[in-house]
C-alpha positions as CSV (number, residue, x, y, z in Angstrom):
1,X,11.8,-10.2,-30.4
2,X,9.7,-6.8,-30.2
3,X,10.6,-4.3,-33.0
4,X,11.9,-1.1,-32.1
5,X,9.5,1.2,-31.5
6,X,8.2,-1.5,-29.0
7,X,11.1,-0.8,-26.8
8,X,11.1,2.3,-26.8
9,X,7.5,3.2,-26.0
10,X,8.4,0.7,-22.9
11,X,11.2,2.5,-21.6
12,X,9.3,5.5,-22.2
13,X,6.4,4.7,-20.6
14,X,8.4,2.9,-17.5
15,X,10.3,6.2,-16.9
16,X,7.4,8.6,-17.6
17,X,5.5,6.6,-15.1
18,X,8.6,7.1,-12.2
19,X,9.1,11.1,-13.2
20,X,5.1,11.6,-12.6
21,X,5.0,9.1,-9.2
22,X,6.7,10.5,-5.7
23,X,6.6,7.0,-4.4
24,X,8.5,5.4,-7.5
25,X,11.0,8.1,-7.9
26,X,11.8,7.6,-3.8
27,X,12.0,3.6,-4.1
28,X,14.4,4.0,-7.3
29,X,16.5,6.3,-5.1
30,X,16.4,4.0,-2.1
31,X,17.2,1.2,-4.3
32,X,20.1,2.9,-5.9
33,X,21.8,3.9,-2.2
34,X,21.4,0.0,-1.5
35,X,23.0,-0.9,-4.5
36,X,25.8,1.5,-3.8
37,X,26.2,0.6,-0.2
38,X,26.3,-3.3,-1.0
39,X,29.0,-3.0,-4.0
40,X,31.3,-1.0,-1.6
41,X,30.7,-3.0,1.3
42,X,31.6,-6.1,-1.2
43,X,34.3,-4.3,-2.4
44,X,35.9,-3.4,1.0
45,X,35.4,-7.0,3.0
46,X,35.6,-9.5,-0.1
47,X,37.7,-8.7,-2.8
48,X,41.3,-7.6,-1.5
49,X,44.0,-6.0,-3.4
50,X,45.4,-9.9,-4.9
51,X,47.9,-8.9,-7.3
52,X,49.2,-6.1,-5.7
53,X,49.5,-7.7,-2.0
54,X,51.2,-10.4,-4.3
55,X,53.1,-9.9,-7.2
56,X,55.4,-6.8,-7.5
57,X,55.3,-5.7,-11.4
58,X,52.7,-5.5,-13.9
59,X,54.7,-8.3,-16.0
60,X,54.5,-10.9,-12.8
61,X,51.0,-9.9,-12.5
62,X,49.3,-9.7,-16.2
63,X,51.6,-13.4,-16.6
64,X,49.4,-14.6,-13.9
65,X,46.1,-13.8,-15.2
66,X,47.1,-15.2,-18.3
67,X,48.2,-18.2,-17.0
68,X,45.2,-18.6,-14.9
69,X,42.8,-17.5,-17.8
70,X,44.2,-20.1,-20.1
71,X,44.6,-23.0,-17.6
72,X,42.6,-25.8,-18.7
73,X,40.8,-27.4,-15.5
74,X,39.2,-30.6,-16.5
75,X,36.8,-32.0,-14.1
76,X,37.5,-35.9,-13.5
């Protein structure tokens, strides 16, 4: 594992390097509106409301988490 100060003249250097480049600090920005974009895309299309569309308290729904947290699914 690097020591410290190795990691932090890194991350120094790595961010130094994108404040002084136009082209890095453009890419980082385009890659952050993608990354945005795709997680509310996913979040919109793929991963529907479940426990509210079907349980109707916060006692049916946290016992179901529970239960499917704990749930031991052996593969045969």
């Amino acid at each position: 594992m690097l020591p410290k100060n190795s990691l932090t003249g890194i991350y120094k250097s790595f961010f130094q390097g994108i404040r002084e480049s136009s082209v890095g600090r453009k890419l980082i920005i385009i890659i952050g509106i993608k990354l945005i974009i795709i997680f509310l895309v996913l979040k919109l299309f793929f991963f529907k409301d479940y426990l509210n569309s079907r349980f109707d308290n916060d006692k049916a729904k946290s016992q179901h988490v529970i239960e499917r947290l704990t749930t031991n699914k052996s593969v045969k």
